[in-house]
N, C-alpha and C positions, 0 to 999 in steps of 0.2 A: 491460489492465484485467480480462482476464477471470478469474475465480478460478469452483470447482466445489462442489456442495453437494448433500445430499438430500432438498431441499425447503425453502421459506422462512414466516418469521414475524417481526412483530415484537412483542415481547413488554413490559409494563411493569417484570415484574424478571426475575434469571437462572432461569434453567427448572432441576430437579436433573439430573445428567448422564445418569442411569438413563433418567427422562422421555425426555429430548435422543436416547441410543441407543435405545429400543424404537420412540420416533419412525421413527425413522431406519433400523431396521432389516425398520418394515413396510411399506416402499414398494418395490413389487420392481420398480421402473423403476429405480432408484438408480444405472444403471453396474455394475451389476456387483459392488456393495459388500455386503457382508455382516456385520454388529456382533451381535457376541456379546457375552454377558454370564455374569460370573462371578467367586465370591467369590475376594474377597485373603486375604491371608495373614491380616489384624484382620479378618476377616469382612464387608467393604465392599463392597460389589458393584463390581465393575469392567469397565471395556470395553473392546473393541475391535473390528477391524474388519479383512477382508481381501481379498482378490480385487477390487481396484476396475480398474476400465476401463484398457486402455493410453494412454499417447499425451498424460497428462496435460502433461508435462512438457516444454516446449521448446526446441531446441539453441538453443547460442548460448553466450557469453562472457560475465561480466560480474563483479564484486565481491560477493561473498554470501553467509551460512555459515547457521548451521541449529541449532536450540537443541537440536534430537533428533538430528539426522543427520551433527554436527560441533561446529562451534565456534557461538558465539551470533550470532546476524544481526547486520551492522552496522550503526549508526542504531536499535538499540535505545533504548524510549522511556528507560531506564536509564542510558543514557549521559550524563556530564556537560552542562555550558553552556557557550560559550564566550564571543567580547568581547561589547561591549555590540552590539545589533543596530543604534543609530542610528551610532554608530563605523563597523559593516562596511557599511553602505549608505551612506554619507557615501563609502566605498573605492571602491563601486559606475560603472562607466562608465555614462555617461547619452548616448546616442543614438538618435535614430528606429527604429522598428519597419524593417526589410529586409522586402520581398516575399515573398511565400511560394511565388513561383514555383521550382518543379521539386520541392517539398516533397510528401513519401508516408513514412506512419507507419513500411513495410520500409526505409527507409532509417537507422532505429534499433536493425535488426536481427529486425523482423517478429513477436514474439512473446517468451515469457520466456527468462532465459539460464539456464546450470547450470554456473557455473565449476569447481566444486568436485568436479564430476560423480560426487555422491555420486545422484541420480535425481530431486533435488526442483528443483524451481525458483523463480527468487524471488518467485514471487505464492507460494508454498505458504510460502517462510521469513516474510514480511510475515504474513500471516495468521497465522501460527504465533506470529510478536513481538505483534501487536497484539488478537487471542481471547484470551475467556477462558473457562472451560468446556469445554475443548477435547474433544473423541468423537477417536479415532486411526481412521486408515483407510489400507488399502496402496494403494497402487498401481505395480506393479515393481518397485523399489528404495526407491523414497520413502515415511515414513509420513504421509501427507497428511491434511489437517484436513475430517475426514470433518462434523462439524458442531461448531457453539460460539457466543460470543455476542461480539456486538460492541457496546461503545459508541460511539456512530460519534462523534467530535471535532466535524464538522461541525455538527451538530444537538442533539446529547446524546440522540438516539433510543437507545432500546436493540432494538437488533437482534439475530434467530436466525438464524442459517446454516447451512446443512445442503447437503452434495454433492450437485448433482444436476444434467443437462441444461439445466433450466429455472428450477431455484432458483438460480443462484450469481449473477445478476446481481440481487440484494439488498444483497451485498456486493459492492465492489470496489476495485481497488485504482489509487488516485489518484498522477498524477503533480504534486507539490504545484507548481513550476514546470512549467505546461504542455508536452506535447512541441510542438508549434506553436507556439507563445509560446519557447522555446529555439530553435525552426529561425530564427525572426525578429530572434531576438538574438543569433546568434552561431553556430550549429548547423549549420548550411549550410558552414561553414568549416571541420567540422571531418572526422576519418578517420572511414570506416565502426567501428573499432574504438572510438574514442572515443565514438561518439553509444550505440553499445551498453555501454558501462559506463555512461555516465548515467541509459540506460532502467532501468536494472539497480540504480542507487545506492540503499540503504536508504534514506541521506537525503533523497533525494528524492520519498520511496513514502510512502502512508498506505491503509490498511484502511478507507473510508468510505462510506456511503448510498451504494446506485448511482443512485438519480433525481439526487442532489446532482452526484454525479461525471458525469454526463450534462448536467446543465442546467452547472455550469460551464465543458465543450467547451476550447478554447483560453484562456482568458482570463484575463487577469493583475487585480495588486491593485486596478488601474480599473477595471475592468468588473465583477468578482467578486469575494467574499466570502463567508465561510460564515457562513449566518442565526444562529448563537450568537456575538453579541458577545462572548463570554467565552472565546472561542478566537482570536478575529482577531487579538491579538498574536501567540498562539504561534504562527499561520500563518505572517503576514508574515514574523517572523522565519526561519522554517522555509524560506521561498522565498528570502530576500537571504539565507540560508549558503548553499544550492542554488547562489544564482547567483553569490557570490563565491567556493565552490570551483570551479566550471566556467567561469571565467570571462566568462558572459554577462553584458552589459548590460541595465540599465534605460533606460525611455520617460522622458521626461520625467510624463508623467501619469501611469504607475505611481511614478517615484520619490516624487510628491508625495502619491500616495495611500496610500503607505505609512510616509510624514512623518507626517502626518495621524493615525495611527492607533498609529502608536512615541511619539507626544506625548502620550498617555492612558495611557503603559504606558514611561517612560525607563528602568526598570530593565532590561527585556525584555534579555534574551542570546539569540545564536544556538545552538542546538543543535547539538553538535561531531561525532555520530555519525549 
């Protein structure tokens, strides 16, 4: 969940990028980040950023690509629809919650992965798919999202992000099907390599409010909810393609709670990417 920034805000509209960089470039706690500023070619001012802190970037394995740094992130918001979501939940196994005994978040592989081991990782590629206003910033290999704006899905707040020690948990990056809620349905079963591509799946990641992604902890369609009615289709459906590509089951109380809510919304398709 953790993602890095240079200070936070939340702002009612997008800030200009110029604002965003001198922001960003007067805080000289920042890591290590440095944003410059300098005409383009049409005489626009433009930015950048270099020298940011090591260490951003976490080993590990998983599915991921990079709009700057390779190919496009997977689970791009750009990606098709697929069937209908009350079809793929209807596909859904439905079984009790399993124990959470012996369950620890390193057994998902501990932190972000870098399959592609181009230097970034996939909290920096999510950020990257789902900012907008984006400030560039290095850090070793990676050009990391030094600050930009988020509309968060959950809320429709509009959020600043900016790199930094104590700013980046503003933004964060949500596992739409919980990693706890996965150990319980099915997770527990599976290879150390599998539970790490899952940590890792676009599809399964979203750019959101960090108090949001903090107060919903573990918890499935039953229990939790993002306060913008007007996103709760696109979620549900976003968690039953999660759980029908991984195989995990649904509770009986989550599947009905996400009946419940595809009945307001029958057209709803799962997101294919």
């Amino acid at each position: 969940m953790s993602v890095l920034g240079c200070g936070t805000a939340r702002v009612d509209r997008v800030a200009p990028v110029l604002l965003v960089a001198l922001s960003c470039a007067g805080l000289m706690a920042c890591q290590g980040i440095t944003v410059t500023t300098a005409p383009g070619a049409s005489g626009a001012v433009t930015t950048s950023a270099v020298a940011a802190a090591p260490g951003t970037a976490a080993p590990g394995t998983a599915t991921k690509g990079s709009a700057t740094n390779g190919s496009a992130a997977k689970g791009s918001a750009a990606k098709g629809a697929g069937a209908p979501a009350t079809a793929v939940l209807a596909g859904l196994a439905v079984k009790g919650r399993a124990p959470m005994t012996g369950y620890q978040r390193t057994l998902f592989g501990g932190g972000w992965a870098d399959e592609d081991h181009d230097g970034c990782s996939t909290r920096e590629e999510i950020l990257r798919r789902d900012l907008t206003a984006i400030v560039d910033g290095r850090s070793g290999r990676c050009r990391v999202v030094a600050a930009g704006e988020l509309t968060d899905p959950y809320s429709g707040h509009r959020i600043g992000f900016r790199r930094g020690a104590t700013s980046s948990e503003a933004v964060q990056i949500d596992h739409v099907v919980a990693v706890g809620d996965a150990w319980q349905t099915g997770a527990q079963q599976w290879s150390a390599q599998r539970r790490i591509a899952f940590y890792n799946d676009p599809l399964e990641l979203l750019a959101v409010e960090g108090d949001l992604n903090q107060s919903k902890g573990d918890g499935d369609a039953a229990t939790w909810l993002p306060p913008s009615k007007a996103y709760r289709c696109s979620y549900v459906a976003r968690q039953v393609a999660v759980k029908a590509r991984w195989g995990l089951w649904v509770t009986p109380a989550e599947k009905a709670a996400v009946a419940r809510i595809l009945a307001g919304c029958p057209d709803q398709r799962v997101p294919t990417g």
